[in-house]
SEZAMI-877018 format. One record per residue (C-alpha): x, y, z. Coordinates in steps of 0.2 Angstrom, whole numbers, plus 5000, padded with zeros to 4 digits. Each point is the difference from the previous one (the first is absolute). Layout:
N
XYZ ...
This chain:
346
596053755519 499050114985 498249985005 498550074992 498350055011 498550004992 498750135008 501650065009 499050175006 498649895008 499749945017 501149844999 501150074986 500550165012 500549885013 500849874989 501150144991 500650065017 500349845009 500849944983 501250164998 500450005016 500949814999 501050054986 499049974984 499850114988 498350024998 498950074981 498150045008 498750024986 498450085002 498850114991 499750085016 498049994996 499549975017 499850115017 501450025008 501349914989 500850194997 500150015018 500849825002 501350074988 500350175008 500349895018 501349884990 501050134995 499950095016 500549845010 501349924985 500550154991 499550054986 501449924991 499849845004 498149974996 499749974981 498650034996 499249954980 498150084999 499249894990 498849864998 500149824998 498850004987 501350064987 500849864993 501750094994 500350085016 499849845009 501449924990 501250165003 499550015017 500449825004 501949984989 501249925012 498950005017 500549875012 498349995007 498250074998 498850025011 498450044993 498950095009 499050124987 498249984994 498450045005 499449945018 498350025006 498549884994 498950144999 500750094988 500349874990 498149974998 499850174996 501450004987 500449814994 501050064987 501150115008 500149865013 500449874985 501550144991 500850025019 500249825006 500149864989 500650104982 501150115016 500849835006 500349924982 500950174994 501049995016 500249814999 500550034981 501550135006 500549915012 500249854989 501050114988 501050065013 501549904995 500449975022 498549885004 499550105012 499249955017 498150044997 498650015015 498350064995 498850065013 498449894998 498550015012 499049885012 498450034986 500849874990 498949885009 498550104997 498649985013 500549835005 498349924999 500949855004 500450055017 498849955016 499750175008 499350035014 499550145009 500650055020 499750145011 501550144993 500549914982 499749864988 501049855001 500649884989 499249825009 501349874988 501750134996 500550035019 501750074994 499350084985 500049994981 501449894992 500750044982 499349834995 498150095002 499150014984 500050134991 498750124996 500150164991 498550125007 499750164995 501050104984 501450005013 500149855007 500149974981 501550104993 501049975016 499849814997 500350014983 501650095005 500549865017 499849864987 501150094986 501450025011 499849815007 500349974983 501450104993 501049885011 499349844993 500150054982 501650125001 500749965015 500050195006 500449995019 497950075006 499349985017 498050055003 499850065015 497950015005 500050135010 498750035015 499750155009 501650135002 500150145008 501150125009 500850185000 499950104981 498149914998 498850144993 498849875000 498350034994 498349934998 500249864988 502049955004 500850015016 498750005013 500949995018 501050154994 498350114991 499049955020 501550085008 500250144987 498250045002 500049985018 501650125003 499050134987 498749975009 498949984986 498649874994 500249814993 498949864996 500349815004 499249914986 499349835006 499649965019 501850045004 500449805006 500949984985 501949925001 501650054996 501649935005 501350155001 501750034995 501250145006 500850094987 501849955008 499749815000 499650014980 501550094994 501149875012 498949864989 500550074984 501950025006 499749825005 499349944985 501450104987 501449915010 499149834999 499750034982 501049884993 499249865010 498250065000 499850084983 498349934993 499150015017 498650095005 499650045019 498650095011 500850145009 498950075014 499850005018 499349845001 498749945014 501250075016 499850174990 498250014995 498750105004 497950064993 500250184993 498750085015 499349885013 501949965006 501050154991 498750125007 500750015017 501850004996 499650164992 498850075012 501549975013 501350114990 498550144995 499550005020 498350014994 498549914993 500149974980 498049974992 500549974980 498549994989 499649844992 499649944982 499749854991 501249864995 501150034984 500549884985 501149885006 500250055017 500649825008 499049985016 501849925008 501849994992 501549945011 501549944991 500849855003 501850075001 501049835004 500749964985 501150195001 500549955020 500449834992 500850054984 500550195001 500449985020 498950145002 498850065016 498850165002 500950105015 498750115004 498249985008 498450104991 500150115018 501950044997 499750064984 498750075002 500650135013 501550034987 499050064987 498950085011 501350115003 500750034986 498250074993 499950095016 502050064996 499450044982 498150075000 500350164992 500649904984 499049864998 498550145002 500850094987 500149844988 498249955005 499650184993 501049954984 501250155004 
């Protein structure tokens, strides 16, 4: 199978390029290689594939032409690029704006120019449903818990696009349900939760479990913003390129659909009050972050329902927020000198 990556030199892209390559496809990552450590993600591909074997198109999803060249005869697309943390989009909505909704529609375009009708899964996010006013909250001793959505959020939650990202990605996740219905392109939306795993140079705004254990292993300062109660159902990078394996071989029957891909409730966990002493268990010591206020469109608790994918994609998480944990904790701990190096900007 021809399949095109999207943001192939980031976290997930790295991953899904290998695991991709390695059963059999022949895989086209594009990048602009903009962010830390998508350089290094690239160096480790070549290293571990061969440097013949990883394509690699630098360039941005924001140029219209090179998305329909890029895209020619693809079997399938996963679309992965874009901008992805909600801070900086506030900062810069317009950047933001250029990145993820004209970025999807230009690849979206290309793909529907393709002349294969290729298989196309875009990367949405849980923010779609904004900050679930909706929801009964309450609050308990290590987390916030959702009193009325006790296996999390379904797909049929409202939507409710907050913040300039929650925004463009929306935009984007309701253009790709749609290509289906007006042009029949074969699209699945996958709102994604929490990933996480080796190749993560997490930071501040985007990644977080993997920026705590970065920092921790640097042994450098970080900030928990909010009271650090805050929920988040977590997903093992593993388990989501299974899910999108899953969902390409399903295609012809799930095309159209859209699904919440996370850890779901079994894999949840608050960013501090109960991730805190999984970490401080790993560092052998005791870990005292600063603290700051709460950020735009920071949602107090967000689970996913995930039942329609074990339902309809016949797809489970394998691994708990501990197992994973302690796998990316060595590979930080395996790695330090580099990700020092990219959290430099060397």
């Amino acid at each position: 199978m021809r399949m095109l990556i999207t943001g192939g030199a980031g976290f997930i892209g790295s991953n899904a390029t290998a695991y991709f390559t390695r059963a059999g496809h022949r895989v086209t990552l594009l990048d602009n290689l903009s962010r830390a450590g998508s350089e290094a993600n690239v160096t480790w591909l070549r290293s571990t594939l061969g440097a013949n074997d990883v394509e690699l198109v630098r360039g941005d999803v924001r140029d219209f032409d090179l998305m329909v060249k890029v895209c020619r005869q693809q079997d399938a697309i996963i679309h992965l690029a874009g901008q992805v943390a909600v801070t900086t989009s506030v900062a810069d909505p317009r950047h933001d704006f250029e990145s993820n909704a004209l970025g999807t529609f230009n690849v979206l375009e290309g793909a529907r120019a393709a002349g294969s009708d290729p298989v196309f899964i875009y990367a949405s996010t849980n923010k779609v449903y904004g900050g679930m006013e909706g929801a009964r909250v309450i609050e308990e001793e290590s987390r916030y818990s959702l009193v009325d959505l006790p296996n999390g959020v379904p797909e049929e939650w409202p939507l409710d696009f907050h913040s300039p990202y929650g925004c463009s990605k929306g935009a984007g996740d309701q253009y790709v349900r749609d290509y289906h219905r007006i042009y029949g392109l074969p699209t699945i939306v996958f709102r994604q939760s929490a990933i996480y795993g080796p190749r993560q140079f997490g930071i501040e705004d985007q990644g977080w479990l993997a920026h705590f254990v970065i920092r921790c292993l640097l042994e450098q300062p970080f900030t928990i913003y909010g009271d650090g109660k805050q929920t988040r159902d977590l997903l093992y990078i593993d388990d989501l390129l299974r899910a999108f394996g899953l969902a390409i071989a399903s295609a012809g029957r799930v095309a159209g659909q859209v699904y919440n891909i996370g850890g779901g409730p079994d894999r949840s966990l608050s960013v501090w009050a109960e991730a805190a002493p999984l970490l401080e268990r790993l560092a052998d010591r005791t870990l005292e972050p600063q603290f700051g206020d709460w950020r735009p469109g920071d949602q107090r608790v967000y689970i996913s329902d995930i039942s329609k994918a074990r339902r309809e994609l016949s797809w489970e998480p394998t691994l708990t927020p501990e197992q994973g944990l302690g796998v990316l904790w060595e590979w930080v701990r395996q790695n330090v000198g580099e990700l020092a190096e990219v959290e430099q900007g060397v």
